[in-house]
N, C-alpha and C positions, 0 to 999 in steps of 0.2 A: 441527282444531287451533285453541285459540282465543288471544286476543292474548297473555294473558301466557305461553301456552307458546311462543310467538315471540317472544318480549324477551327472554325467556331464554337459547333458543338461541340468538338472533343476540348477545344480549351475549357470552356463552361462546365463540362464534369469533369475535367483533369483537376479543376480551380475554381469551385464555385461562387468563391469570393471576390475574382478577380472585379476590375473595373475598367471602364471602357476606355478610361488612358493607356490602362497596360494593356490592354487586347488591343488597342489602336499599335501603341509600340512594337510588340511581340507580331505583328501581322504584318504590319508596315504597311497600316490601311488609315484612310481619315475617319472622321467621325461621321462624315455623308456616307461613306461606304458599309463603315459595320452598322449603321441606322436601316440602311437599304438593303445590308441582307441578314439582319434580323427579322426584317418585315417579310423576306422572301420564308427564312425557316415559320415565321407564325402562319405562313398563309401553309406550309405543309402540318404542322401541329394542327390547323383547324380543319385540312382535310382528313385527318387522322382521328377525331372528334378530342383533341388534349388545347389546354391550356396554353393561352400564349406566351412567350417570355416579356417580361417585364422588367423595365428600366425605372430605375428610382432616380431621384434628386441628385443623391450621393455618388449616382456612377457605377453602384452595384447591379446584380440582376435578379432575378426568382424567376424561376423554371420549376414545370411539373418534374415528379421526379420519374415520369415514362422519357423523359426527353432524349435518354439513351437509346430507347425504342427505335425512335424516327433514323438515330444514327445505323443502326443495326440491321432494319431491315432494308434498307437501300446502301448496302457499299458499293454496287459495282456503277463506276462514273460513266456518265455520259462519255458520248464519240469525240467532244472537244477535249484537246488536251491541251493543258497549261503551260503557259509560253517557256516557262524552266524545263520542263519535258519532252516538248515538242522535237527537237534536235537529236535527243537519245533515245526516242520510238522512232524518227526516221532511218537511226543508225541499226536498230534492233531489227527494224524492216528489209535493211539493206544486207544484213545477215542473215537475216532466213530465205532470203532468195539469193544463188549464188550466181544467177545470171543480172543484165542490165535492170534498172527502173526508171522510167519514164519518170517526169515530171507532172505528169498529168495524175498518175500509179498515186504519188505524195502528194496531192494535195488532195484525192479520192480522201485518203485514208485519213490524215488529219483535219482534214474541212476547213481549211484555210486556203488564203488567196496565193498562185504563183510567188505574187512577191515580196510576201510573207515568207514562204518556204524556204524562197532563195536567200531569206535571209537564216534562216536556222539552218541551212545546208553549210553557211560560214561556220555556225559555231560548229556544229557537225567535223567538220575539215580540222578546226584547231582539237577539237577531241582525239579525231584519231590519230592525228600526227605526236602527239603524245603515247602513241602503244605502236609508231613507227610504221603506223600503215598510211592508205593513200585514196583518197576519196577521189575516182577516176571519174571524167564525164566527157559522154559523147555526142556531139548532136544529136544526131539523128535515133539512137540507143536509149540514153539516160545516163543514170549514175551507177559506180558497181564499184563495191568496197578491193581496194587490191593490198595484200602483201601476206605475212607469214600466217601462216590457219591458227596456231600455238597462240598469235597477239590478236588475231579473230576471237576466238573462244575466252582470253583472257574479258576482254572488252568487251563483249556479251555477258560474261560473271559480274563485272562492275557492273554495268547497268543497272541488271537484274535485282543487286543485292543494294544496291545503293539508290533504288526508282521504288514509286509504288507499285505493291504487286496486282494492283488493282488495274494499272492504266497499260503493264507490260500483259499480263493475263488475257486484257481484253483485245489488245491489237493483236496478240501471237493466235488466239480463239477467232477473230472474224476475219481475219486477212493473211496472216501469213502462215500457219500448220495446218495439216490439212486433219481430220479427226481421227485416223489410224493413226498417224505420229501419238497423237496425246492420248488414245488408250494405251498404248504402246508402253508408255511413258509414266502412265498413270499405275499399272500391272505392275510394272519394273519396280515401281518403291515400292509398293504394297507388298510386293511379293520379298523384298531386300529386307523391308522390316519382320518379317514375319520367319524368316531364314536364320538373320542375326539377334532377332528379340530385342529389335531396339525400337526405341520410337523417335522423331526425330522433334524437335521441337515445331513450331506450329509454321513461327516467318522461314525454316528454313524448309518445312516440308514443300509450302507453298512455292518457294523460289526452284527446288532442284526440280519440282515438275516441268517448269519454263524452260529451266537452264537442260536437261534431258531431251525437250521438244526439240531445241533447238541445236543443240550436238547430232541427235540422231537425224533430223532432216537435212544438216549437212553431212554428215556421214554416207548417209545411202547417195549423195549426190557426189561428192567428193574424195579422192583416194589416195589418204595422204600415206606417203611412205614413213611417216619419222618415226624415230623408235622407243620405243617403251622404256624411261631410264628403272633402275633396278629397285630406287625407293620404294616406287609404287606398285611394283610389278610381285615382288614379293608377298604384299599384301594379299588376304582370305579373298577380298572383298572384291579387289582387280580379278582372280583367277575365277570366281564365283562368275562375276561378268562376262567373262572368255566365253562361256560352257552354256551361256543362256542362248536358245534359239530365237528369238527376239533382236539379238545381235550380230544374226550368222552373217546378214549382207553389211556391215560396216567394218572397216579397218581398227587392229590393233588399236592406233593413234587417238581414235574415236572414243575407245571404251575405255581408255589411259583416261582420257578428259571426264567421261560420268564416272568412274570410280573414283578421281581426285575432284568432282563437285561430291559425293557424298562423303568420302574421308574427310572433306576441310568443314562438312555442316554439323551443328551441336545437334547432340541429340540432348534429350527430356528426358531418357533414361535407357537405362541397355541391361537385359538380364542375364544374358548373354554368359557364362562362367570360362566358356574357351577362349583361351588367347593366340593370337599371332606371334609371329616370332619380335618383330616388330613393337606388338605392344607390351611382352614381355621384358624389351630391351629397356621401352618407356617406361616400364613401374620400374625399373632401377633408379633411374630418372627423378619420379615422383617422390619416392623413396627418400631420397636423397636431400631432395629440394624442401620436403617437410618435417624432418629431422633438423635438417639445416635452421627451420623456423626457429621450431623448440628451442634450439639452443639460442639461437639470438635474441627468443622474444621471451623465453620458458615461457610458455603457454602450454595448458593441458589440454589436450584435444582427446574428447569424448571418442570412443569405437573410432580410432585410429587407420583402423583397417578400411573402414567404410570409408574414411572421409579420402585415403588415398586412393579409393576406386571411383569413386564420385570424381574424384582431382583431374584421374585417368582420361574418365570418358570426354572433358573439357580438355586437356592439355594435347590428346593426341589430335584433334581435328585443329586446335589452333596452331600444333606444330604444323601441318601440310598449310594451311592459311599461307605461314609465316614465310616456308620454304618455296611455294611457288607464286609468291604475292599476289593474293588473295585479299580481298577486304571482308571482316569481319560487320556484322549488320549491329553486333553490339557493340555499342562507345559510351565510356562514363564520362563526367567534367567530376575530376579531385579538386578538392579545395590546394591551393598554391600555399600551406601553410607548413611548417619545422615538422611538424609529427605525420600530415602525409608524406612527406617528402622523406623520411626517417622509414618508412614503411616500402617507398617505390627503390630506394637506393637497396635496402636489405635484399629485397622482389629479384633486382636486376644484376647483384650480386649471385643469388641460389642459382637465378636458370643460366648461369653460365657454362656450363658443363652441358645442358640442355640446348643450346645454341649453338658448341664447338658441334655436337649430336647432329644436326639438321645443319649445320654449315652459314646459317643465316642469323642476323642479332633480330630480338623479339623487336615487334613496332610499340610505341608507347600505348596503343590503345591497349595495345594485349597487356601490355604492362601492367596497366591502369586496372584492366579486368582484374589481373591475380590479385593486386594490390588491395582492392578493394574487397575482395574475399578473404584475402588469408587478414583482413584487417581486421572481420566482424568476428574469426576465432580470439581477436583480443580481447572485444565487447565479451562476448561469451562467457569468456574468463573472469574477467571485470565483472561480471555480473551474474555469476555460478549462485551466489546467496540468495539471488531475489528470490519472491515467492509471490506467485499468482493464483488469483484466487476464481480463476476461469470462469464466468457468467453464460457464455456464446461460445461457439466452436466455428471456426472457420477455415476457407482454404484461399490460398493464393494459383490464380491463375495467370501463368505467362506467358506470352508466345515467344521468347527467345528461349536460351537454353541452361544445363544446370547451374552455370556460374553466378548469372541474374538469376534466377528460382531464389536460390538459396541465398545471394544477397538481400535483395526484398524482402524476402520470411522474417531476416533477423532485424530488417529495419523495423519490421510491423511487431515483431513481437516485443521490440523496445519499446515501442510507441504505443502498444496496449497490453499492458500484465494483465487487464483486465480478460483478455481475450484468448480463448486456445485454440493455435494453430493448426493443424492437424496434418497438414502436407501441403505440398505445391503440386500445380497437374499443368497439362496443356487443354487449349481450349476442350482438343477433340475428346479429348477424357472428360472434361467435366458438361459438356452435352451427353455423354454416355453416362455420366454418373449416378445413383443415387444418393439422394441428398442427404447425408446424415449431419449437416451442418445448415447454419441459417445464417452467414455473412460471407458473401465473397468479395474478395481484393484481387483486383486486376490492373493490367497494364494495356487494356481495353478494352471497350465496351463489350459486353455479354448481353446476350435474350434469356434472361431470367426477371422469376419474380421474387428471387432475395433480394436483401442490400445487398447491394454491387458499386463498389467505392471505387474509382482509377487512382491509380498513384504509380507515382515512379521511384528507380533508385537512388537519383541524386536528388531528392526533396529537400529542399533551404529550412530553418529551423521553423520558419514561419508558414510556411505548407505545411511541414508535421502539427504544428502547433493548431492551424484551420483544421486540418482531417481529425486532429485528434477530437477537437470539439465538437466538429460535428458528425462525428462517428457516437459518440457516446452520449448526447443528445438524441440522436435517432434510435438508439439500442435502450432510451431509458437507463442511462448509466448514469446523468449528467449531474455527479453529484458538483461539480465544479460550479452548474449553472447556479445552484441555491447557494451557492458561494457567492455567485457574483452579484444574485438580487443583494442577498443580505450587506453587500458591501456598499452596490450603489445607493441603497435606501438611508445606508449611515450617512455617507457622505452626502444624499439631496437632505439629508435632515439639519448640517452644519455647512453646507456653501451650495452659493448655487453653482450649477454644470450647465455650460453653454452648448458643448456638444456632447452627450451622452453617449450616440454611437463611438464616436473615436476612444470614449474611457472605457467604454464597455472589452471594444477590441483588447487596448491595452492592458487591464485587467485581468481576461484571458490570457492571455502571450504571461504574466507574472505567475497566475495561480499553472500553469503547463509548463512551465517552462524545464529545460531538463535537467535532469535531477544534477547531473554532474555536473551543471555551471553552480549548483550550491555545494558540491564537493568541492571544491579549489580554497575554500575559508583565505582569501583573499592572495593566492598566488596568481600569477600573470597569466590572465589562462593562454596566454602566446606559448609558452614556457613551460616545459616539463624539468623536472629537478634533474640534474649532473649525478656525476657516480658519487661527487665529493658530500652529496644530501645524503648519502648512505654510509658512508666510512671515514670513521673518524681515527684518530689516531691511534685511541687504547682499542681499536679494531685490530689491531695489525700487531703479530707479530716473527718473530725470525728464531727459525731454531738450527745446531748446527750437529747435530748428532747423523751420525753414519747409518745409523739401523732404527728407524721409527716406525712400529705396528701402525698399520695405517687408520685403526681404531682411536688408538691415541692421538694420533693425529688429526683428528678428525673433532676428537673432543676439545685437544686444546685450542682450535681453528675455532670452534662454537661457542668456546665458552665467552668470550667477552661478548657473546651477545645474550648470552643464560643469565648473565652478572647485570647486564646492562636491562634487561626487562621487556628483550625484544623477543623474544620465544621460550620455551617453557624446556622441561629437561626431556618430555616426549618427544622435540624436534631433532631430540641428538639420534635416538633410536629409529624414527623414520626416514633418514640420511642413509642409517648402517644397512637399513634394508633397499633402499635403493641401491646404493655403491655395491651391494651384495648380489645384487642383480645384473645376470649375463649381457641383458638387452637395455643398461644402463647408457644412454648418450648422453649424460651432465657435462661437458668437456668444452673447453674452447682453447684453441689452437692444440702445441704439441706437450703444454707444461702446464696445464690450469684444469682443477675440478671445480664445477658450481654445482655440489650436491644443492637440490633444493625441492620444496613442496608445496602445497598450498596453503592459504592461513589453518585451515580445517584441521592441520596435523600439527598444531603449536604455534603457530607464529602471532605475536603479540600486537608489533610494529615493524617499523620497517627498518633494513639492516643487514651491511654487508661484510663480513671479517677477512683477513686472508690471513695468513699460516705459510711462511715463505722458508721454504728448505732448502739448506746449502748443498743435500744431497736428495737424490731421488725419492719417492713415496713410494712403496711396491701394494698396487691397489690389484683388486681380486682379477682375477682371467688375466693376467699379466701387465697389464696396463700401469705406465708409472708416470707419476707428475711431481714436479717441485712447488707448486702450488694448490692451496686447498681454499676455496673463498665460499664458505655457505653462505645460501644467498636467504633472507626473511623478505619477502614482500608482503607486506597487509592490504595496501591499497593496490589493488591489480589495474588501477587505471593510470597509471603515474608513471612507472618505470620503466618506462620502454627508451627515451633518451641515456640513462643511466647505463643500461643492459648492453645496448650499443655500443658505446665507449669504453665498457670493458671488453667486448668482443672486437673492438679495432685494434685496442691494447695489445690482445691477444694475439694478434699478426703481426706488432710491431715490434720484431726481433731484439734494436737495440734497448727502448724501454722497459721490454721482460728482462735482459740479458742485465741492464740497470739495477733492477729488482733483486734477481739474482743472487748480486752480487753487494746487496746492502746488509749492513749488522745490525742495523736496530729500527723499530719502528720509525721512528721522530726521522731518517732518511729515507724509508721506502713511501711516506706520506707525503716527503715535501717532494719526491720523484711523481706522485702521481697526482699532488695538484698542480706542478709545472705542467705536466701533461693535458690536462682537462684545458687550464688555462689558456694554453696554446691554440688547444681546438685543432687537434689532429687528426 
């Protein structure tokens, strides 16, 4: 099967709506070409005895829904590799042999003509001159990769992690390792997981078996003196490596590089309860950076503890990524809009402390990754009230690692209350599994005979909106469908419809559509409300007494929002036991408390007071602030621009100092909407 009859297929179940404009665009194929290997995938559907695919009028498709089948049981490609690859399997090739390669060697291997070759051996050349090495040739010899081993091995990781594991697997299996290396190699993780009680995720187990083959077959060839720097060398995981006889004939430098290809791979989970010194240093770290959240975002996060062990097992591999520039296999596209951009800025502020740590600034993708995780504990938040009334039990299966797991889950469980989730696994789990559920959601095809849906994590509102339809159509859920007869039947009863399809579609996309673009009751949805949407002026006031119980202080901070009808007199009481509480972080900067809770314990509407004393608050375990601003949030999906701006407030010394030092409300309010207005 060769790649574009696999872009195909996987487009067709990634999208089964698509049309053959967009799969023309998205492929960068004509309409002769996706017609020509359609007809190539029906002639394998008809040797398979399934249904062929089917093109309609309209541009859409219908496919049997075994069509994943056909994908599944043939992944590994043919000997031809695709002209985008062709250049980085010569370079892979040129790495596993540390002696010359003929030209005759390259064109064996790819099945392509000399002068063919000699043209991918250019782009070859501009590849490596980019990692500062030197693509050497010699008549009568060949070609032989020359310069530092350290930008060898790095440039073997890129490939590897940035190529299919399909077309490197098969060149490194018939031509270039010999089958000791890969049991070798094969033991070595098997035996790593099993030691540490980790599992690794599925694309990265597959990658470090290659990326192992091919360290170690230069290792036993090569005897590189360079030396172990002490980040890695500390590590369980490096000295575990030292002590295996498996790596008795390779150098130090060798096993430096497989200990930092599995330190920088996600794993899928780790039961693992002992730490390193290292990763002991990290959960300070973690710690730090989700604490940090709370307070910027007040977000309540459910079992705390777990989620910053969960954070752990993602943040340490991305740190070594980061540290010895590494590419990460997982990349999201954020939307370019105020409230992501509100979320990456917060992201890139926590892990600074995390990056002085490792000596290196995070890359955006990694960025992007935290961002979009620690974003769906907002969702979470935002949507603690719903209630689902679970029909099906399902599991998400991914081949990357926990940070995508657990973003996907929470995409899917927005997308169906109908639905319960019940975990995320890697493939190899869920072929060993027994099935106690009957839908699976993956991020590729599976040989099962459940529903098996693809989807991804950056789905556009109009993907969620097809999966969602046709998820609950096929589940027998579709109450929406008797929705939409009864709709069209009114409407062909009072005008006529020239295109039914297209009203149908649109119809759908109305009756799905998500719930929180009908939460905004006509605000901009670009636009999240300011701090000034929550504090008004009889919010605010100023007291100048020397010795204030911080009890009382507490109440008269609240009460103009008890007066005003924005929380009830039980929110004053679930404040006291907060503040009363050791392990209390409500605080932003060196002079500000934002006791607060969630609607569940009082809160009415929405609503922010502040309480500004001319001398100190003496608040429980010694902590003192001249500020007190309980904070009422009702709607948990709105405030996160507001929260912000008071937390920048919070850093901007002259502003507080401002505050400080005002006598009455009516001047601490027009100091904080010059503020807001400025956009500081």
């Amino acid at each position: 099967m060769n790649e574009r009859i696999q872009e195909i297929i996987s487009l067709l179940l990634e999208k089964p709506d698509i049309k053959v404009t967009e799969m023309m665009d998205k492929l960068a194929l004509t309409r002769r070409q996706v017609n020509y290997t359609i007809g190539l995938i029906n002639e394998d559907l008809k040797a398979h005895g399934l249904s062929p695919i089917k093109r309609h009028s309209n541009g859409t498709f219908t496919y049997t829904d075994k069509l994943q089948e056909l994908l599944v049981a043939d992944k590994n490609l043919n000997n031809n590799f695709p002209n985008k690859n062709r250049a980085e399997m010569i370079l892979l090739y040129l790495i596993c042999n540390v002696d010359y390669v003929s030209l005759d060697d390259l064109t064996a291997i790819v099945h392509y003509s000399k002068t063919t070759i000699l043209q991918d051996l250019k782009i070859a050349e501009q590849i490596v001159n980019k990692y500062h090495l030197n693509l050497k040739y010699n008549r009568s010899r060949g070609y032989f990769l020359q310069g530092s081993e350290e930008q060898i091995l790095r440039l073997a990781t890129n490939i590897i992690l940035q190529s299919s594991d399909n077309l490197a697997g098969n060149l490194l299996e018939k031509f270039a390792i010999n089958k000791d290396i890969v049991k070798i190699s094969l033991n070595l993780i098997t035996k790593f997981e099993a030691k540490f009680q980790v599992s690794f995720s599925d694309k990265y187990f597959n990658n470090l078996k290659l990326l192992v083959q091919i360290i170690v077959s230069r290792g036993l060839v090569c005897k590189s003196g360079l030396k172990v720097d002490g980040f890695i060398a500390k590590t369980k995981e490096y000295q575990y490596l030292r002590k295996l006889t498996e790596l008795s004939n390779i150098s130090d430098f060798y096993i430096k590089w497989i200990a930092l290809e599995i330190l920088s791979s996600n794993v899928f989970d780790k039961n693992n309860s002992e730490y390193s010194p290292d990763e002991i240093e990290l959960f300070g770290f973690v710690h730090q950076i989700v604490e940090g959240f709370k307070s910027r975002t007040l977000v309540n996060i459910q079992d705390q503890s777990r989620f910053e062990k969960r954070l752990l097992n993602h943040l340490r591999p991305a740190c070594f990524r980061v540290k010895y520039r590494l590419p990460s296999i997982e990349t999201l596209n954020l939307d370019n809009d105020k409230d992501e951009q509100l979320l990456v800025n917060i992201i890139k502020d926590l892990i600074k402390p995390l990056e002085q740590w490792i000596g290196t600034k995070f890359s955006e993708d990694e960025v992007k990754l935290l961002t979009y995780y620690f974003g769906y504990l907002l969702f979470d938040n935002a949507n603690s009230q719903k209630i689902s009334n679970a029909k099906y039990n399902a599991v998400v299966v991914c081949s990357n690692g926990i940070i995508m797991s657990n973003i996907l889950i929470k995409i899917l469980k927005n997308i169906f209350p109908e639905i319960s989730f019940l975990g995320t696994m890697s493939s190899r789990e869920f072929s060993e599994s027994d099935h106690d559920f009957n839908v699976v959601f993956s991020n590729m095809p599976l040989k099962t005979k459940l529903h098996n849906y693809i989807v991804k994590p950056n789905m556009t509102s109009t993907e969620k909106t097809t999966l969602r339809y046709r998820v609950l159509k096929d589940l027998g859920l579709e109450k929406v469908d008797y929705q939409l007869n009864a709709l069209l039947n009114l409407i062909a009863k009072y005008a006529k419809v020239n295109n039914e399809a297209k009203l149908r579609n649109e119809i759908i996309s109305i009756l799905l559509s998500d719930s929180e673009k009908n939460d905004r009751k006509g605000e901009d949805a670009g636009e999240l409300p300011n701090l000034l949407s929550y504090i008004k002026e009889k919010y605010i006031k100023v007291i100048s007494s020397k010795k204030t119980d911080w009890k009382d202080a507490l109440y008269q901070a609240l009460e103009p929002l008890i007066e005003d009808n924005k929380v009830e007199d039980q929110y004053y009481f679930e404040l006291v036991d907060q503040i009363s509480n050791r392990y209390n972080y409500s605080f932003l900067g060196q002079d500000i408390a934002i006791p607060h809770a969630v609607p569940e314990k009082g809160i009415k509407d929405d609503g922010i007071s502040l309480l500004i004393s001319h001398y100190p608050i003496k608040l429980p375990y010694g902590k003192k602030v001249r500020i007190i601003a309980p904070i009422a949030f009702f709607h948990m999906d709105k405030y996160l621009n507001a929260i912000n701006q008071l937390a920048d407030l919070s850093t901007n010394d002259r502003e507080i100092n401002k505050l400080l030092n005002t006598n009455t409300s009516e001047q601490a309010f027009t100091i904080l909407k010059e503020y807001v207005e400025r956009g500081e």
